[in-house]
RODO-2510 file (C-alpha; in nm, 4 decimals, decimal comma):
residues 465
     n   res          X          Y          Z
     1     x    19,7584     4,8407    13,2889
     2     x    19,6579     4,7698    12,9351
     3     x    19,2864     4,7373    12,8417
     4     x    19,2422     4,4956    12,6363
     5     x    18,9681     4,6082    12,4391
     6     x    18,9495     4,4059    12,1463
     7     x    18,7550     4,2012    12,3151
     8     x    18,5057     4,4107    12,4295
     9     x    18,1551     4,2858    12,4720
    10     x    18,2774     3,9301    12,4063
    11     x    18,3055     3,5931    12,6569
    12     x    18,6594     3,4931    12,7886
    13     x    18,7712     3,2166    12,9741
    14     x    19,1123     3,2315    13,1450
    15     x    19,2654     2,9410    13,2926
    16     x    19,5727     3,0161    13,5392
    17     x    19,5409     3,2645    13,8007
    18     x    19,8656     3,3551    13,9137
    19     x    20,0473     3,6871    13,8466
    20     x    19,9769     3,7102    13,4566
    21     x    19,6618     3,5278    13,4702
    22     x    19,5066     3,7648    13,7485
    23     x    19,6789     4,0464    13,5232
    24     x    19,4624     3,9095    13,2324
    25     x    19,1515     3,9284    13,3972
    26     x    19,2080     4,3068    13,5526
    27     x    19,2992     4,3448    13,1178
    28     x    19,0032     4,2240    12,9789
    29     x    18,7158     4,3527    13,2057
    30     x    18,8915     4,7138    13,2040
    31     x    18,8503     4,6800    12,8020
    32     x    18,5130     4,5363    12,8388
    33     x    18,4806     4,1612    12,8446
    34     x    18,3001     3,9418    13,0084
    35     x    18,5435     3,7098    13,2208
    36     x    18,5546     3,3697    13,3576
    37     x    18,8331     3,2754    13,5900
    38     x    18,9363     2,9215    13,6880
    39     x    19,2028     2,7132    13,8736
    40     x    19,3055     2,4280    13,9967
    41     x    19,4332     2,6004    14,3021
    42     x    19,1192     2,6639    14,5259
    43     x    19,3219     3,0150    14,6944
    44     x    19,3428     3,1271    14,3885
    45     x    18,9892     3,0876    14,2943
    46     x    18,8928     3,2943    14,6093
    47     x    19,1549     3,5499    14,5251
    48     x    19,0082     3,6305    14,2169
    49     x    18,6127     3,6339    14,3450
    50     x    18,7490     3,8949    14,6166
    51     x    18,8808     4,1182    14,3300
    52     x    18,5546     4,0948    14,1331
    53     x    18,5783     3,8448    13,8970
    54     x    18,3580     3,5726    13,8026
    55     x    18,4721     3,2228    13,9158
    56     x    18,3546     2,9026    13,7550
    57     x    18,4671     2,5194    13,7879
    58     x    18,5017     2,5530    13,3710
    59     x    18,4448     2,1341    13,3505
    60     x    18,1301     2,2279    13,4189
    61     x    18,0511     2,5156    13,1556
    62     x    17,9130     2,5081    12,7991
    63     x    18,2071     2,6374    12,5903
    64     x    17,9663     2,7457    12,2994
    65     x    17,9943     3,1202    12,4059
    66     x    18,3295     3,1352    12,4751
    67     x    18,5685     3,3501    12,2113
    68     x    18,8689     3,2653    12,3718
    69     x    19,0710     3,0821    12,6462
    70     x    19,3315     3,2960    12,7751
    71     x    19,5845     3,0082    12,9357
    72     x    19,8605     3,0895    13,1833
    73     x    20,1843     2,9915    13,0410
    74     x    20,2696     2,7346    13,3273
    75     x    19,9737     2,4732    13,1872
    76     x    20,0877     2,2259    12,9069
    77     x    19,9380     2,3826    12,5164
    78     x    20,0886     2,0622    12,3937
    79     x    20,2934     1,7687    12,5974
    80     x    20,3230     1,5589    12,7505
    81     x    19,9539     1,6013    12,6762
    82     x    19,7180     1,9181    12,6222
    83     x    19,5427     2,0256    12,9827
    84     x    19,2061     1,9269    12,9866
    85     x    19,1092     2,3390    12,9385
    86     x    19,3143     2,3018    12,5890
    87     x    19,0771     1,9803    12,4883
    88     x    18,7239     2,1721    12,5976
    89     x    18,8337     2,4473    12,3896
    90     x    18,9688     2,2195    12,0964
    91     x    18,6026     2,0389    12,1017
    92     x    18,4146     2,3737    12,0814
    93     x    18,6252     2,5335    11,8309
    94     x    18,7971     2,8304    12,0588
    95     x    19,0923     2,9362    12,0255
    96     x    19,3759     2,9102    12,2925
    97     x    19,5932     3,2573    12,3115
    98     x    19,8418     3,4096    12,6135
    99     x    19,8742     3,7376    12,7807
   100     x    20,1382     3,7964    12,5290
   101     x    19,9074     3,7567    12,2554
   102     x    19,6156     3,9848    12,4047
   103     x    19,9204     4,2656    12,4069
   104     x    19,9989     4,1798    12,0352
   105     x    19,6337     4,2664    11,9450
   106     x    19,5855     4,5846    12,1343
   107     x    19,9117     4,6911    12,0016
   108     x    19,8194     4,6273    11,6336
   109     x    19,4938     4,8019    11,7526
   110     x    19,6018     5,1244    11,8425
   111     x    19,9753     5,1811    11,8051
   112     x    20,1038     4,9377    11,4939
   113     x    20,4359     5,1554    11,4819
   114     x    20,5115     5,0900    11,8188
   115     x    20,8150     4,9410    11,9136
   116     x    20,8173     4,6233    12,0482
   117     x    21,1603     4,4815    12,1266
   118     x    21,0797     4,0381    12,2103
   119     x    21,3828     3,8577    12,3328
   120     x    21,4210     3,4786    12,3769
   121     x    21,6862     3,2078    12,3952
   122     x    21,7464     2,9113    12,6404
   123     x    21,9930     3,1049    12,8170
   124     x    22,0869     3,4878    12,8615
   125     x    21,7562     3,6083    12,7413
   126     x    21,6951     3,8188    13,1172
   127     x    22,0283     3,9588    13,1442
   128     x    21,9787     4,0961    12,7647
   129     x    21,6491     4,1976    12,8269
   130     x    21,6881     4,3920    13,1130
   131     x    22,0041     4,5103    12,9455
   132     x    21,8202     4,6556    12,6442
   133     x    21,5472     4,8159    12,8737
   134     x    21,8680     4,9864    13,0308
   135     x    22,0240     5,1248    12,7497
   136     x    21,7016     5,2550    12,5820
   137     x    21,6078     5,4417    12,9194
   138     x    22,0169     5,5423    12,9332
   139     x    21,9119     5,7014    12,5415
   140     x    21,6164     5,8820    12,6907
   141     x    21,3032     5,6111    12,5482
   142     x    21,0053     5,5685    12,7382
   143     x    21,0715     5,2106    12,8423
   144     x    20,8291     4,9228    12,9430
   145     x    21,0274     4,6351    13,0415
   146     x    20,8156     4,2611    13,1553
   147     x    20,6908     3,9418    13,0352
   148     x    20,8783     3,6744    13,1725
   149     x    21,0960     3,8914    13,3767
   150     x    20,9162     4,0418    13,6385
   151     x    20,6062     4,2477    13,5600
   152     x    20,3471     4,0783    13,3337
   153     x    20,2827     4,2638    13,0231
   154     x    19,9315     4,3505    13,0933
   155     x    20,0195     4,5149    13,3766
   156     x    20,2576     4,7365    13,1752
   157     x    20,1376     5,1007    13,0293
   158     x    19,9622     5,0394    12,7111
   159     x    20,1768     5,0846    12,3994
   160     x    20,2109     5,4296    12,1907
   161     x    20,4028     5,6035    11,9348
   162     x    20,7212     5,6567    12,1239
   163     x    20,7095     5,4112    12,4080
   164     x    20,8816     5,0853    12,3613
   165     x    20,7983     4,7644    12,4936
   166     x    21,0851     4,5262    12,6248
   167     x    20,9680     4,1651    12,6456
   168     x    21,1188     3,8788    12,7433
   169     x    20,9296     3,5230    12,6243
   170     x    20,9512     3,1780    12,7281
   171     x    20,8536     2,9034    12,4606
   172     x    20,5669     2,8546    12,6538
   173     x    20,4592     3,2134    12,5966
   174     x    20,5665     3,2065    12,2244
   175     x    20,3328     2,9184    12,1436
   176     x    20,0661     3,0917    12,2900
   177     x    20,0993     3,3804    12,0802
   178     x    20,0066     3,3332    11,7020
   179     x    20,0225     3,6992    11,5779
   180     x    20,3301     3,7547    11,7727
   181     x    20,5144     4,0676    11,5429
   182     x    20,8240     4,2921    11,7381
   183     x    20,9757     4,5108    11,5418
   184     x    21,3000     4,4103    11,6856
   185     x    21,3088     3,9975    11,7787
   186     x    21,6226     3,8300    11,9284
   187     x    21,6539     3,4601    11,9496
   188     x    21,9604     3,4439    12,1640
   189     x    22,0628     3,0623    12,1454
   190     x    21,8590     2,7064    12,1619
   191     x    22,0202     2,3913    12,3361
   192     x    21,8161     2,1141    12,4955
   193     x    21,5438     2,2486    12,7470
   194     x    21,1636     2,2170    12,8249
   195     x    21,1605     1,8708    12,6303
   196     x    20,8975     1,7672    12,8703
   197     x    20,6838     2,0325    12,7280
   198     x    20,7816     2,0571    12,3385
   199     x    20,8487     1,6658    12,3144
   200     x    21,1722     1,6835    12,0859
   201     x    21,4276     2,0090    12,0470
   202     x    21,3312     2,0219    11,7165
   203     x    21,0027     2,1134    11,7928
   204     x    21,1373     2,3918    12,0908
   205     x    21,3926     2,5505    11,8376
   206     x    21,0820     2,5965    11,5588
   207     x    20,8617     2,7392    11,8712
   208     x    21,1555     2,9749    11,9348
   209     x    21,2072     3,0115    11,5685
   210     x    20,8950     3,2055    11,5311
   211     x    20,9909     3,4995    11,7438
   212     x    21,2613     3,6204    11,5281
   213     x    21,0725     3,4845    11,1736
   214     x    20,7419     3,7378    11,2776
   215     x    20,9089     4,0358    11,2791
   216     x    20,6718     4,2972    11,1237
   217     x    20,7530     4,4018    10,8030
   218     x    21,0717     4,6929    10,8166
   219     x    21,1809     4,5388    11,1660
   220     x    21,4905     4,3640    11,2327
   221     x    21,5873     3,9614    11,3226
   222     x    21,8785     3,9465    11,5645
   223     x    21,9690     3,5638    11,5786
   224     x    22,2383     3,4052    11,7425
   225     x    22,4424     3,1440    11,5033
   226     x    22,6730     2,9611    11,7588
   227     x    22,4168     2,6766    11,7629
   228     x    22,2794     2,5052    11,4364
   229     x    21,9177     2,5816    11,5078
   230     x    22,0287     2,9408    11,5007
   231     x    22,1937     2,8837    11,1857
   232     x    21,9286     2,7339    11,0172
   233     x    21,6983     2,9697    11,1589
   234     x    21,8729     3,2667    11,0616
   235     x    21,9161     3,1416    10,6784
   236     x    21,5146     3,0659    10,6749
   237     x    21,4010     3,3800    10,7468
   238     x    21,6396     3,5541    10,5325
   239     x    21,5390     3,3868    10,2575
   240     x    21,1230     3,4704    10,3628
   241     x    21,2778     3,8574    10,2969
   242     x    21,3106     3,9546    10,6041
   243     x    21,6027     4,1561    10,7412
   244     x    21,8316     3,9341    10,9666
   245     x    22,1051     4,0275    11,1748
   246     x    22,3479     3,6946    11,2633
   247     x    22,5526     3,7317    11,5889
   248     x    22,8327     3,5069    11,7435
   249     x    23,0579     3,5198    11,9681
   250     x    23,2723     3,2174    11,8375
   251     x    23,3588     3,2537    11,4859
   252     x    23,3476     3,5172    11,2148
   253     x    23,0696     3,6097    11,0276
   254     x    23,0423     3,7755    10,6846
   255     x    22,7635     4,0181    10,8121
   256     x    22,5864     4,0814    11,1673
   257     x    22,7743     4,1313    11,4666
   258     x    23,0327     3,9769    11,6608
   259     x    23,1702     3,9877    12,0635
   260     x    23,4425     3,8502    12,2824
   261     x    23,5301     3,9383    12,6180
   262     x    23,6918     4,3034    12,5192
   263     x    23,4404     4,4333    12,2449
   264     x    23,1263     4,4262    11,9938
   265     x    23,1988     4,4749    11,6594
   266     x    22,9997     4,5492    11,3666
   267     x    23,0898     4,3108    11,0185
   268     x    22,9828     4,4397    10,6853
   269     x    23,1227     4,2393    10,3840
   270     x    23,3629     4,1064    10,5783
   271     x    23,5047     4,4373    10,7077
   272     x    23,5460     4,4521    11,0944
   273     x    23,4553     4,7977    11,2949
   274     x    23,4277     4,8085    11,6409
   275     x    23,0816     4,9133    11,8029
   276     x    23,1540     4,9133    12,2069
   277     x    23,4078     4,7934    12,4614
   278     x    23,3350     4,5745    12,6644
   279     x    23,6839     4,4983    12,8298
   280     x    23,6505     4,5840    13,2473
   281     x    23,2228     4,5854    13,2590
   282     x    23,2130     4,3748    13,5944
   283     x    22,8748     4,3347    13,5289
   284     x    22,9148     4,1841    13,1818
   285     x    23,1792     3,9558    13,2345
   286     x    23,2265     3,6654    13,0187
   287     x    23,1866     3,5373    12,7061
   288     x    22,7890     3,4568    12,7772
   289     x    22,7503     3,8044    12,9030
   290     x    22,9563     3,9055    12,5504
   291     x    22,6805     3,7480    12,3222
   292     x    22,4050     3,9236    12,5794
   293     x    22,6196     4,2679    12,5072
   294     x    22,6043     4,1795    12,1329
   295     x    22,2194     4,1377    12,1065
   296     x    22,1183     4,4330    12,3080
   297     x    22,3524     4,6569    12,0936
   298     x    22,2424     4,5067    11,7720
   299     x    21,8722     4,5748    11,8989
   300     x    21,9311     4,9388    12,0230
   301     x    22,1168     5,0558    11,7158
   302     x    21,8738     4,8637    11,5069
   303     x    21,6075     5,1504    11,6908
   304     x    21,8669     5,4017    11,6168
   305     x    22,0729     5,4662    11,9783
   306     x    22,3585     5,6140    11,9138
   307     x    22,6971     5,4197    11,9745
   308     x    22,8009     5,7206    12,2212
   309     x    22,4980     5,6350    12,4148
   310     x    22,5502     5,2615    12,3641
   311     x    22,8790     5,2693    12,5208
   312     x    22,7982     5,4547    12,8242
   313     x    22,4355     5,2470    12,9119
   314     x    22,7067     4,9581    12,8601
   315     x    22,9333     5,1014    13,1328
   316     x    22,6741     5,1669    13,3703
   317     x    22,4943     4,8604    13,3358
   318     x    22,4650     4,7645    13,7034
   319     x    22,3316     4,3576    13,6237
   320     x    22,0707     4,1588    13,6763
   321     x    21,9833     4,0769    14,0100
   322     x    22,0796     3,6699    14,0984
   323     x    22,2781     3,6150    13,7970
   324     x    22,6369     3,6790    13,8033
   325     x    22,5449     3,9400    14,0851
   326     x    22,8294     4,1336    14,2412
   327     x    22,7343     4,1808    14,6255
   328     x    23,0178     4,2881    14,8056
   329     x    23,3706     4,3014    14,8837
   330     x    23,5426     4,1709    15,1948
   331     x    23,9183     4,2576    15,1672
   332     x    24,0445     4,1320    14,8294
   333     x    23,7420     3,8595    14,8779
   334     x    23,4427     3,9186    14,5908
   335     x    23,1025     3,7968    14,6718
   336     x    22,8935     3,6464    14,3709
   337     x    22,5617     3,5774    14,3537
   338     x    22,4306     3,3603    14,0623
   339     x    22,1306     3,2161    14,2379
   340     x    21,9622     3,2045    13,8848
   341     x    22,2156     2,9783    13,7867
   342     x    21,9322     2,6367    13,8245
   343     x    22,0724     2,4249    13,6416
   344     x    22,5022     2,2823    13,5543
   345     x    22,4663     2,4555    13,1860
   346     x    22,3778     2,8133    13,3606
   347     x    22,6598     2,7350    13,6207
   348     x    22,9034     2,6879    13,3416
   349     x    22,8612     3,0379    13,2419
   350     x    22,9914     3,1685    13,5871
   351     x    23,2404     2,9244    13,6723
   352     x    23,4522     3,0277    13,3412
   353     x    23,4154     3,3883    13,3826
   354     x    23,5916     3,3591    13,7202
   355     x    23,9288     3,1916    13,8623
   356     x    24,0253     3,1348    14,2512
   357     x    23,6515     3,0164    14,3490
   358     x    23,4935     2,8935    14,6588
   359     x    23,2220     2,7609    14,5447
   360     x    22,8940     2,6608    14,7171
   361     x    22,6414     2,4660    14,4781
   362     x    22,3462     2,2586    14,5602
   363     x    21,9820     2,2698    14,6222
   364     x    21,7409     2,0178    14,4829
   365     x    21,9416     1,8081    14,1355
   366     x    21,8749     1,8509    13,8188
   367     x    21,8936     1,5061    13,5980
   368     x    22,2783     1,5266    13,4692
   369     x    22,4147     1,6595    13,8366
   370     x    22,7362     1,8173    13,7778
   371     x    22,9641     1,5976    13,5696
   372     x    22,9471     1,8543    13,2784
   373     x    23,1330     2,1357    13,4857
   374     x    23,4428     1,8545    13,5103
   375     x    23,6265     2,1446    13,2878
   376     x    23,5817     2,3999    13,5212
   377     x    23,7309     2,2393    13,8418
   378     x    24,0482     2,3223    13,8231
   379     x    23,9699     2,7509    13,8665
   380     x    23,7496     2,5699    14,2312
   381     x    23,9574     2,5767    14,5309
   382     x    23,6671     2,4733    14,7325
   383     x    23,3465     2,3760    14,7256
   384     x    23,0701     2,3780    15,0168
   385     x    22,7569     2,1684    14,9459
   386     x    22,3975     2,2308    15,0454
   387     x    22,0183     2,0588    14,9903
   388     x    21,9145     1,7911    14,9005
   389     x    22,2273     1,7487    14,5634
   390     x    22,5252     1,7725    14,8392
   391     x    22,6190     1,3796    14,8625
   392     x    22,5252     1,3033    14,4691
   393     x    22,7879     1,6636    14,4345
   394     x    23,0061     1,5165    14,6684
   395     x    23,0209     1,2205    14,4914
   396     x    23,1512     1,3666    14,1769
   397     x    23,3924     1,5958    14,3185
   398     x    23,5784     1,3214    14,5551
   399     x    23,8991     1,3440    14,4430
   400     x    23,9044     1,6108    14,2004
   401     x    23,7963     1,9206    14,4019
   402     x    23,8290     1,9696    14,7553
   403     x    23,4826     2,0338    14,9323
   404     x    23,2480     2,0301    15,2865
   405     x    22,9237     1,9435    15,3306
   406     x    22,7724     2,2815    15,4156
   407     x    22,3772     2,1691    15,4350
   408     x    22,2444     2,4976    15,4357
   409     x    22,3479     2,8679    15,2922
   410     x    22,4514     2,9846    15,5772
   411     x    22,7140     2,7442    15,6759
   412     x    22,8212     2,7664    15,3446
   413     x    22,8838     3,1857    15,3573
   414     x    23,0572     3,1737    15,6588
   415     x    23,2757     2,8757    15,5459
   416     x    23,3560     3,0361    15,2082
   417     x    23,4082     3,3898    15,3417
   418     x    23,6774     3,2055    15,6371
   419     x    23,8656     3,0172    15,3551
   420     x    23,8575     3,2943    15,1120
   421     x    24,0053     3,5581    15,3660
   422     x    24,2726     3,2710    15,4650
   423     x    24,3721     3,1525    15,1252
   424     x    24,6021     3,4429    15,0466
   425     x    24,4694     3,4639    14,7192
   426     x    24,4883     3,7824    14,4944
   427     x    24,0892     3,7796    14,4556
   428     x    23,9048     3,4927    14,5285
   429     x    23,5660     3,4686    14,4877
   430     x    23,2761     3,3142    14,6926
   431     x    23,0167     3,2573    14,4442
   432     x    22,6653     3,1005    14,5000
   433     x    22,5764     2,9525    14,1392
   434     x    22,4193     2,5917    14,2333
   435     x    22,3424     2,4373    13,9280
   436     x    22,0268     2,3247    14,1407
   437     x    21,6603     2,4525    14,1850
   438     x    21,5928     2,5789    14,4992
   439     x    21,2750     2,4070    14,5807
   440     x    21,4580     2,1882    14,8770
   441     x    21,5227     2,5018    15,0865
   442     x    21,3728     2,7844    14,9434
   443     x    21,0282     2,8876    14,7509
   444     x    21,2477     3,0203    14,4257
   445     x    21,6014     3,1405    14,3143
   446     x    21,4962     3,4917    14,4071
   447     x    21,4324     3,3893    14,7990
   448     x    21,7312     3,2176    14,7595
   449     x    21,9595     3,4421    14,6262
   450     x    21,8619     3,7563    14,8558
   451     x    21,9202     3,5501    15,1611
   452     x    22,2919     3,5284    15,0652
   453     x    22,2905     3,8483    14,9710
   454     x    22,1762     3,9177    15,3614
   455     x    22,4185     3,6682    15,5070
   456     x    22,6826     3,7853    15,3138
   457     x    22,6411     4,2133    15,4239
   458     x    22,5929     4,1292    15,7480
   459     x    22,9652     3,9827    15,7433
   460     x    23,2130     4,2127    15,8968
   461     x    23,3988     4,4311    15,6707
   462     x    23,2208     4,4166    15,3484
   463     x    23,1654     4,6793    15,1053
   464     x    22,9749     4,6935    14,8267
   465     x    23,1079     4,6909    14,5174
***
């Protein structure tokens, strides 16, 4: 845990009591605050009396003492409208920070030099952070990996010379961190996302502008320039002196660094060397996975790893867990989980980086169903449909790919493994990515994608990979 002392002595409010927000309080009262937990969720409330903390209905406090509201990430800073938390501390003058942010100060408290590697983008940003934390720990670092991948930052070990910090951030965490200053930022990629809570994707690319344009002074900017808000982006903070490092993985650029699906290569002046192969890393396949590769090597050799050591964290990578997963084999039959995939844009990314697919997709729509993977159809031999999405799926597929309505995962495993063996194929792949949430069936993608990993070892044969 990391005691956040510089607020010692002081009031603090914190709104949100799930995983970070509970982390918060532990935070603060270990470095000496007085805190005041609230939320709308009554459990929650109770949880956080049983652990010691004070629990208030905060509608019902004077906000004159407070010095802060620490807010949980999940409660609106801004659209569709402020929470009612954000307007009390508006009207009293307090300022409205994250977990993030509390980290940021104790950091610039105590260990200023410490690196701090941030990472965010609409897409990739888990797979690159856990892929940095990897290749750091492969070079021998003392690595601290959270945020908005699994542990919450608080809950971390407190920073120090020689201990980095790998932290992956939302745009709801990013707005709620003002003095946000890595010495390494990435800002992977920006399309449309989150409008419901930024209001226009001009106003989410400037949130997720200001990771990479607060790098502290002597740290690096890793931006990705396939999009034009990365462009943009990348030219802004240049010009504000700071030292940028543009990455793409569809056209050259005169300096940064470069990736397509066999290797990362360093440009300088418009002279090509190559930094890393990439070419037969199962668990980096595709070009998505490519522009991942590129970041985390820019980032690690921007904290001085060694290529040598570069190459071989890349080669031993073993993937994140629900996104582009490898489970098991069954014959010449590959098992995929992508679980993470929510959404048709993250489904894209697995359906191109595979051919000979049997496909099962669904859970509860997203607006936009599936119409936008039409390209990718023709590498589906079949698909099997489950939740709440299958008829709306089934609708755009009639006629163009052959499918069954599955209903639920485990029809669909045992459908998709039968076919699969039976097709004759070289290596077909059953791959779970839904382009759906999982709320119909399942509490979260996690829950989801560990119960096909279950139903999928407990078919006869398989072998992991």
């Amino acid at each position: 845990m990391i005691p956040v002392t510089t607020f010692a002595g002081r009031s603090v409010a914190v709104f949100g009591l799930g995983g970070s927000g509970l982390a918060s309080c532990h935070a603060l009262k270990a470095g000496g605050a007085e805190v005041i937990a609230c939320d709308d969720n009554l459990d929650r409330m109770v949880e956080a009396a049983q652990a010691g903390f004070v629990t208030a209905d905060l509608r019902n406090l004077s906000w004159v003492n407070f010095d802060a509201l620490v807010l949980t990430p999940g409660v609106p800073l801004t659209h569709p409208a402020p929470h009612w938390t954000v307007l009390k501390a508006q009207e009293a003058g307090v300022e409205v920070i994250g977990d993030v942010e509390l980290f940021c100060r104790e950091r610039k408290a105590h260990a200023p030099h410490a690196p701090f590697v941030a990472i965010t983008g609409t897409n990739g940003k888990s797979t690159t952070t856990a892929l940095i934390a990897h290749l750091l720990r492969e070079a021998g670092w003392d690595t601290q990996l959270g945020g908005n991948i699994g542990t919450a930052i608080l809950s971390l070990e407190p920073p120090k010379d020689g201990r980095v910090h790998v932290i992956e951030m939302s745009s709801y965490q990013i707005d709620l961190t003002p003095s946000l200053d890595p010495t390494v930022g990435i800002l992977l990629n920006v399309t449309e996302d989150h409008i419901d809570r930024h209001g226009t994707i001009e106003h989410y690319a400037a949130v997720k502008e200001r990771l990479v344009a607060g790098v502290q002074e002597g740290g690096t900017s890793i931006v990705g320039v396939d999009d034009e808000f990365g462009r943009a982006a990348a030219d802004r903070i240049e010009r504000a002196g700071k030292r940028v490092v543009r990455m793409s993985v569809q056209g050259p650029v005169e300096s940064g660094i470069t990736a397509d699906l066999d290797a990362i290569r360093r440009i300088d002046g418009g002279a090509s060397s190559e930094v890393a192969k990439l070419g037969g890393i199962g668990s980096l396949r595709g070009l998505h996975n490519a522009q991942n590769a590129a970041a985390a090597a820019a980032a690690v050799l921007a904290l001085g790893v060694s290529p040598e050591v570069l190459q071989r964290g890349l080669r031993s990578f073993p993937g994140l867990a629900h996104r582009m997963e490898q489970v098991g084999r069954q014959g010449t039959t590959l098992f995929v989980n992508d679980s993470k995939a929510t959404n048709a844009d993250a489904a894209a990314k697995a359906l191109s980086s595979f051919g000979d697919i049997f496909w099962i997709a669904g859970g509860k729509p997203k607006t936009g169903g599936i119409e936008s993977l039409a390209e990718y159809f023709p590498r589906i031999r079949k698909a099997y449909l489950i939740g709440e999405a299958a008829a709306e799926f089934s609708t755009t597929l009639e006629g163009r790919v052959p499918y069954e309505i599955s209903r639920t995962l485990e029809n669909a495993v045992q459908a998709a493994a039968r076919d699969a063996a039976a097709s004759g194929l070289a290596e077909p792949v059953v791959l779970l990515s839904p382009a759906c949430a999982s709320f119909d069936q399942f509490r979260n993608f996690e829950i989801r994608g560990t119960r096909f990993r279950e139903l999928v070892t407990a078919l006869n044969g398989v072998a992991a990979v």
